[in-house]
TIMI-2910 file (N, C-alpha, C, CB; in pm, 1 decimal, decimal comma, always signed):
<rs>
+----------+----------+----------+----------+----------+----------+----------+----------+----------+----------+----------+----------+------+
!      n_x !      n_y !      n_z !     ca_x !     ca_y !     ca_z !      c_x !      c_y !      c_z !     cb_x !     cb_y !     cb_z ! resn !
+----------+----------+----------+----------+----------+----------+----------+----------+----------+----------+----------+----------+------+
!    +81,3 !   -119,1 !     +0,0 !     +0,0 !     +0,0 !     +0,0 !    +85,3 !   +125,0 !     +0,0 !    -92,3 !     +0,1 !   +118,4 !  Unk !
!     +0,0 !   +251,7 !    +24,8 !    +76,1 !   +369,0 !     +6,3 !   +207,7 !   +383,6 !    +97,0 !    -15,5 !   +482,1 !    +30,2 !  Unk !
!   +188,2 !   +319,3 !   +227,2 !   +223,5 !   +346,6 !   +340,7 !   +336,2 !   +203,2 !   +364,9 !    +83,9 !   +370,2 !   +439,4 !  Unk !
!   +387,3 !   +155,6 !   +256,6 !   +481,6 !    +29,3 !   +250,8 !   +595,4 !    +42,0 !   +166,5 !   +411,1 !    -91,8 !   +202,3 !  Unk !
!   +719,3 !   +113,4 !   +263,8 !   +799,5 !   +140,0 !   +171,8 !   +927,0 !    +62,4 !   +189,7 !   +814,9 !   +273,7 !   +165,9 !  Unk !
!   +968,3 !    -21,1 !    +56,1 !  +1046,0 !   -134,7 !    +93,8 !  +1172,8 !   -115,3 !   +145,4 !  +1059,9 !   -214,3 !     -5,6 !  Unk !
!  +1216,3 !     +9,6 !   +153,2 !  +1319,1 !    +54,0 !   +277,4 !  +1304,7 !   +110,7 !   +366,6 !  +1403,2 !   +112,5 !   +262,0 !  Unk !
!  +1223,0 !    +73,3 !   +397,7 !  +1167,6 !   +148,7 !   +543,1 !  +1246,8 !    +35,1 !   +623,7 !   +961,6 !   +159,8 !   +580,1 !  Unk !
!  +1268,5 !    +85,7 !   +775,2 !  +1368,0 !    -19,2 !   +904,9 !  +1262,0 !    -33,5 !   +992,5 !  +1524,5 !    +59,8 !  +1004,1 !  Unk !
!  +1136,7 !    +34,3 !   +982,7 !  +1012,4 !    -14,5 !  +1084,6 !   +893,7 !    -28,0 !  +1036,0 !   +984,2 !    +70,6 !  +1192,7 !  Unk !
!   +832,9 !   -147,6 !  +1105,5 !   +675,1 !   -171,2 !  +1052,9 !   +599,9 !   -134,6 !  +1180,2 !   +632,4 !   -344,4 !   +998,3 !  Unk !
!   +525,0 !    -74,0 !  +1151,2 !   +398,9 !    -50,2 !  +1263,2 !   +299,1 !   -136,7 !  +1244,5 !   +327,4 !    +89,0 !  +1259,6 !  Unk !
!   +254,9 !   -230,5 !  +1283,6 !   +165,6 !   -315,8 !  +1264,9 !     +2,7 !   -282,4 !  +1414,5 !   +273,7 !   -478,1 !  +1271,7 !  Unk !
!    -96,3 !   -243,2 !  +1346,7 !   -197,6 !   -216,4 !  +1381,5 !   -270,3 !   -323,4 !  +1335,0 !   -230,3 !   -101,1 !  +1352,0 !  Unk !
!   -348,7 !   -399,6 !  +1443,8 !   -450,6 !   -503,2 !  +1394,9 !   -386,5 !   -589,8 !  +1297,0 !   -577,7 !   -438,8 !  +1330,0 !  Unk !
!   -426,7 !   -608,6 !  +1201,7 !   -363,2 !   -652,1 !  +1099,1 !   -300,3 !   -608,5 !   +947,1 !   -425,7 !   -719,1 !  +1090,9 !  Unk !
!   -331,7 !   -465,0 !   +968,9 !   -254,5 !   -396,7 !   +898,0 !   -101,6 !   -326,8 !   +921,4 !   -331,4 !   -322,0 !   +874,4 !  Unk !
!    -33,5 !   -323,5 !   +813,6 !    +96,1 !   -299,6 !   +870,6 !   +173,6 !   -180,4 !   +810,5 !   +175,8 !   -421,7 !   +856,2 !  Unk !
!   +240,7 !   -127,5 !   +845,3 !   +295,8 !    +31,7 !   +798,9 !   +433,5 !     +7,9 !   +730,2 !   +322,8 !   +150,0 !   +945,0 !  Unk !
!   +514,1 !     -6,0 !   +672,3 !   +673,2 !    +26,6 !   +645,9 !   +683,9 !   +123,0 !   +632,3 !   +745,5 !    -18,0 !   +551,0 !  Unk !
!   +756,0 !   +157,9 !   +709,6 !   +812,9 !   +308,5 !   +745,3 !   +950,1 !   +357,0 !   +799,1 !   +733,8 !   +357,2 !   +840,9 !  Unk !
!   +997,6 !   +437,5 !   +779,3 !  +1119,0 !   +499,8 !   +845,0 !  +1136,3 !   +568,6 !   +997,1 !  +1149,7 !   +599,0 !   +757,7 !  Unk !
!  +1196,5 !   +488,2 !  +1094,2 !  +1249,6 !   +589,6 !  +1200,1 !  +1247,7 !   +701,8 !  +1241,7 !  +1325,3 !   +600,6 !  +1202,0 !  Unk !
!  +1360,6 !   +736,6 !  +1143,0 !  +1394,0 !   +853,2 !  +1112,5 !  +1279,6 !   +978,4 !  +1077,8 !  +1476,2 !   +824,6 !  +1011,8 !  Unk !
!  +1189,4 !   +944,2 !  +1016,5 !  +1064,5 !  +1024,9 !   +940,5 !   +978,4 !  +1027,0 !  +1086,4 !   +970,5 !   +925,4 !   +779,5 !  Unk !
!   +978,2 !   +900,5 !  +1144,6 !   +852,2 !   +903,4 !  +1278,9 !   +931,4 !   +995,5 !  +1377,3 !   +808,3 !   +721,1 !  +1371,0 !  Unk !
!  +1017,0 !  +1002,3 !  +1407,7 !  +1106,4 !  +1043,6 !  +1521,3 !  +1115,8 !  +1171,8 !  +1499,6 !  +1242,1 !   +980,2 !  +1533,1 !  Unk !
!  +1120,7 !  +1240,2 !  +1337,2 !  +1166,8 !  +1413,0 !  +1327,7 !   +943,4 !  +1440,9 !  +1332,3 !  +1307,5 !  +1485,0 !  +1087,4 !  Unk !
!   +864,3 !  +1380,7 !  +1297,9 !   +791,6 !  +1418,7 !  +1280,6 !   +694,8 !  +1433,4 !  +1456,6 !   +762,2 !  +1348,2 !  +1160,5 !  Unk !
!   +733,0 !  +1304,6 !  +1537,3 !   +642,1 !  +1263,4 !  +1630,3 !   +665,5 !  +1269,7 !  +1792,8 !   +620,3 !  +1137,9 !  +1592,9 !  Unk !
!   +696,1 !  +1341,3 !  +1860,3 !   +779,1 !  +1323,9 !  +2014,9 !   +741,4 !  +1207,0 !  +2079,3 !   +747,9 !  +1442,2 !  +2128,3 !  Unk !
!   +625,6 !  +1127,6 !  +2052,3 !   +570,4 !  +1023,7 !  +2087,8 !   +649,2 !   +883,1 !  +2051,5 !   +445,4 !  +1036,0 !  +2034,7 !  Unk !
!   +713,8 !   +893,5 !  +1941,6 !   +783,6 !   +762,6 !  +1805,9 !   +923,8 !   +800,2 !  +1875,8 !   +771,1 !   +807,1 !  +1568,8 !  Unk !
!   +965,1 !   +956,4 !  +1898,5 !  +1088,6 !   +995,7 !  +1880,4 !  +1147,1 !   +950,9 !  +2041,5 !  +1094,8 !  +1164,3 !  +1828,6 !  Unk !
!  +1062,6 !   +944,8 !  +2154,1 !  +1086,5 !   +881,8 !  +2286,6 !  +1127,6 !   +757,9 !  +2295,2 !   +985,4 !   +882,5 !  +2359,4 !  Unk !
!   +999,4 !   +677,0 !  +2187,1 !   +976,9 !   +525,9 !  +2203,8 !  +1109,6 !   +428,8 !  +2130,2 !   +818,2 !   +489,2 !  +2123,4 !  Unk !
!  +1132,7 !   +554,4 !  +2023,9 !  +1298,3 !   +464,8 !  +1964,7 !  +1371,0 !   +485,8 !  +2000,2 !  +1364,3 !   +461,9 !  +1853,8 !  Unk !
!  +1420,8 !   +621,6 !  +2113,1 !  +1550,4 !   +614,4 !  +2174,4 !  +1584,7 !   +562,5 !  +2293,3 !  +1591,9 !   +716,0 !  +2182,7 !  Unk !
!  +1452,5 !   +503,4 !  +2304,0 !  +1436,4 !   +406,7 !  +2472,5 !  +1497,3 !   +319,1 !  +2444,6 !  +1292,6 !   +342,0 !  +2540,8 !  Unk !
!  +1483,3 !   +232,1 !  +2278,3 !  +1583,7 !   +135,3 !  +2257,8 !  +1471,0 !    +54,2 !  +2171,6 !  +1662,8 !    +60,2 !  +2403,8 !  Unk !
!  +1489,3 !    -65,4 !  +2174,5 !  +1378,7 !   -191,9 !  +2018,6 !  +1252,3 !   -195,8 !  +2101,6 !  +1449,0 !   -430,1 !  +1975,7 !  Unk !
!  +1171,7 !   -134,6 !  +2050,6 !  +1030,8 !   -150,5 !  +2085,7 !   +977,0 !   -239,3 !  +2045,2 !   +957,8 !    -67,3 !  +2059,6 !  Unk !
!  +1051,4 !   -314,9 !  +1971,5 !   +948,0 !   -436,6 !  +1881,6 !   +947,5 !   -560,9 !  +1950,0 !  +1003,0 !   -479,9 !  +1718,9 !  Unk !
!  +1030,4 !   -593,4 !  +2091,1 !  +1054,0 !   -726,0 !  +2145,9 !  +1121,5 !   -808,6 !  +2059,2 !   +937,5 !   -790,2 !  +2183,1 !  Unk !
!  +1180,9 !   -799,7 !  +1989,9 !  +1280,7 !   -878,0 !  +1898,7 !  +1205,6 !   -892,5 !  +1804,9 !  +1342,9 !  -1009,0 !  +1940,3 !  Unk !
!  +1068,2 !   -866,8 !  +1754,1 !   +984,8 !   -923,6 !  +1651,4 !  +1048,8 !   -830,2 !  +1517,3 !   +802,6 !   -902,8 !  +1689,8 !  Unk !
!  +1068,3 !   -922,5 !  +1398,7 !  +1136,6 !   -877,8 !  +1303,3 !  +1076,0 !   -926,0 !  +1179,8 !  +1267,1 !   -909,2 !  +1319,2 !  Unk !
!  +1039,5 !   -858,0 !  +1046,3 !   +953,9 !   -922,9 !   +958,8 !  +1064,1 !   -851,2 !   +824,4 !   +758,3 !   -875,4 !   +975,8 !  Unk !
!  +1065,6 !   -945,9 !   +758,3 !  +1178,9 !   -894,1 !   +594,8 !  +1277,8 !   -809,1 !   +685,4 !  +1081,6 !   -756,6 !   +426,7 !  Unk !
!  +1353,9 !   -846,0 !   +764,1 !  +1442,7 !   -721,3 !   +818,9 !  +1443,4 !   -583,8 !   +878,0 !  +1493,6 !   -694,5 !   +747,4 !  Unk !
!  +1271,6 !   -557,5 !   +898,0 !  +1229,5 !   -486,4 !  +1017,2 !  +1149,7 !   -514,1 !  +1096,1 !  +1196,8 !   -395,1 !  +1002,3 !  Unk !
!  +1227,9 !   -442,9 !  +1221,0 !  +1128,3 !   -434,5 !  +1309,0 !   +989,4 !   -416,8 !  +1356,5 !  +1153,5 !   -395,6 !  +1336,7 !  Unk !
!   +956,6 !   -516,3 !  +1395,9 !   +794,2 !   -483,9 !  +1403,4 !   +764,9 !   -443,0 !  +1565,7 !   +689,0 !   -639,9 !  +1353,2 !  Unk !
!   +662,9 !   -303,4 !  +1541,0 !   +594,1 !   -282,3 !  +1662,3 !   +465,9 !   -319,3 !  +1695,7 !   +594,0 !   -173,0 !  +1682,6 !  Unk !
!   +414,7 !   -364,8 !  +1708,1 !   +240,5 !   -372,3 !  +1738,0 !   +207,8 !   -319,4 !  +1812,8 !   +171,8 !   -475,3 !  +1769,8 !  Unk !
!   +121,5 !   -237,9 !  +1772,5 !    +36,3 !    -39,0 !  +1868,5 !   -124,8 !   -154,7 !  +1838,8 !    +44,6 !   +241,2 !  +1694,9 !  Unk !
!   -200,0 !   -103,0 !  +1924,7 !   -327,9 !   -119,7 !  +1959,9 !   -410,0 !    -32,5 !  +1866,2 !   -347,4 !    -89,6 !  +2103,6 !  Unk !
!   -327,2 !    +62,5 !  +1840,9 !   -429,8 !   +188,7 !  +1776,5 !   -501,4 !   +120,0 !  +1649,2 !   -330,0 !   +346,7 !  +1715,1 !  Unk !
!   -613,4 !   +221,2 !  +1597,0 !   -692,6 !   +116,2 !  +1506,8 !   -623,1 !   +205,8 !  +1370,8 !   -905,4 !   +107,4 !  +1527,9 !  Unk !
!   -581,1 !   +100,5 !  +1222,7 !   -499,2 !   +140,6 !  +1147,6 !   -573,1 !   +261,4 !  +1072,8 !   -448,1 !    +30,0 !  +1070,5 !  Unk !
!   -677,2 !   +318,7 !  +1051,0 !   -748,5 !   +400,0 !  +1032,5 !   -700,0 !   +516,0 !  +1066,7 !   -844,0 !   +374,4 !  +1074,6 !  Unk !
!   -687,8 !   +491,7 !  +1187,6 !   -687,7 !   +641,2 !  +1259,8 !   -467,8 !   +648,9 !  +1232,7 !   -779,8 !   +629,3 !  +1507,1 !  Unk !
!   -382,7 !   +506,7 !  +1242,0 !   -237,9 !   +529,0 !  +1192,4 !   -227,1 !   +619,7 !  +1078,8 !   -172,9 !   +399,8 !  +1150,5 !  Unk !
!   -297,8 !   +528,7 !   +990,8 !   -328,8 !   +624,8 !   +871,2 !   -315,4 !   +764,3 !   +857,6 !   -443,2 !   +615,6 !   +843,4 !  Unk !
!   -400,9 !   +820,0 !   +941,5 !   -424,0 !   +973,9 !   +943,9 !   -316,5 !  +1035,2 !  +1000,4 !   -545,0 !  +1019,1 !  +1019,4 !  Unk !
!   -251,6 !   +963,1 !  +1048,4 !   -129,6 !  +1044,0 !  +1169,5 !    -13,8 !  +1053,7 !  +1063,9 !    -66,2 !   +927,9 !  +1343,0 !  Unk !
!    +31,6 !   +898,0 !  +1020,2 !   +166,9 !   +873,2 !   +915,9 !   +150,9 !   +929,1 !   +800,2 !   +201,7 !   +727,8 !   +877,4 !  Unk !
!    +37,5 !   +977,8 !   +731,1 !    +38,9 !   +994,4 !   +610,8 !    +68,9 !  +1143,7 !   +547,3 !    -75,0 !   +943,5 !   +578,5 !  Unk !
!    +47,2 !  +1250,6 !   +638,0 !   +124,0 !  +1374,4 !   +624,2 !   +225,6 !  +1377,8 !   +654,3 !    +90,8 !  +1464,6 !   +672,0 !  Unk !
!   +268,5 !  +1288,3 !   +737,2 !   +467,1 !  +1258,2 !   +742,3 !   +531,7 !  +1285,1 !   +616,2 !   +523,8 !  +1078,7 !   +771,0 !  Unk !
!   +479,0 !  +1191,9 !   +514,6 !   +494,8 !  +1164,5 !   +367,0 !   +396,6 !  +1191,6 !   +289,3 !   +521,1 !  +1042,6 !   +338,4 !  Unk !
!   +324,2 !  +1301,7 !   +320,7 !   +260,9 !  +1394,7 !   +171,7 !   +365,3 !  +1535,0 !   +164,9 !    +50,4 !  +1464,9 !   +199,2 !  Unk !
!   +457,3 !  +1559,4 !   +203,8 !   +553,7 !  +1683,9 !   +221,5 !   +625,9 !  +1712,7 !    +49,9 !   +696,9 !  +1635,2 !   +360,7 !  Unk !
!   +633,8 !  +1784,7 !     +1,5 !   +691,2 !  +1821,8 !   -151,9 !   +838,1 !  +1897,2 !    -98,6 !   +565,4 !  +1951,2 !   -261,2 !  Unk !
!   +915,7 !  +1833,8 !   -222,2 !  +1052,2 !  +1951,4 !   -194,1 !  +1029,5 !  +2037,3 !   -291,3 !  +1222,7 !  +1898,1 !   -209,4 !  Unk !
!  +1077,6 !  +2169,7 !   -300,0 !  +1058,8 !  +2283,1 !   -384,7 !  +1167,5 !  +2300,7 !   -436,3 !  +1014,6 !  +2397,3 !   -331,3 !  Unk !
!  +1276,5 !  +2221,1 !   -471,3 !  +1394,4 !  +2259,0 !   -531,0 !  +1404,0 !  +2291,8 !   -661,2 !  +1473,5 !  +2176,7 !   -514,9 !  Unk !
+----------+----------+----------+----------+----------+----------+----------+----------+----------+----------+----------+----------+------+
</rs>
């Protein structure tokens, strides 16, 4: 999906939907992401294609709405 990017180093997995995503992008965008990764592997060792997986409770609907202006941003160069 929009939100599955095959270099991304983290999956957010909600219910059964799942996010690939970047760190880096959650952490400059989120103080919430940016706490939870410098605490250290939030994922309990769970690892899927070579990232980390977190599983959040939140319902992927509402992930959606949060991650997806992360990455609607344009460069103007």
């Amino acid at each position: 999906g929009k939100l599955w990017f095959p270099d991304g180093n983290i999956i957010l997995a909600c219910g059964n939907t799942g996010f690939r995503v970047h760190a880096g992008v959650l952490s400059l965008n989120c103080q919430v992401f940016r706490d939870m990764l410098e605490s250290g592997t939030p994922s309990a060792g769970e690892v899927y294609e070579g990232a980390d997986v977190i599983r959040l409770s939140d319902n992927p609907d509402d992930m959606r709405l949060l991650v997806t202006p992360m990455y609607s941003r344009r460069c103007a160069l």
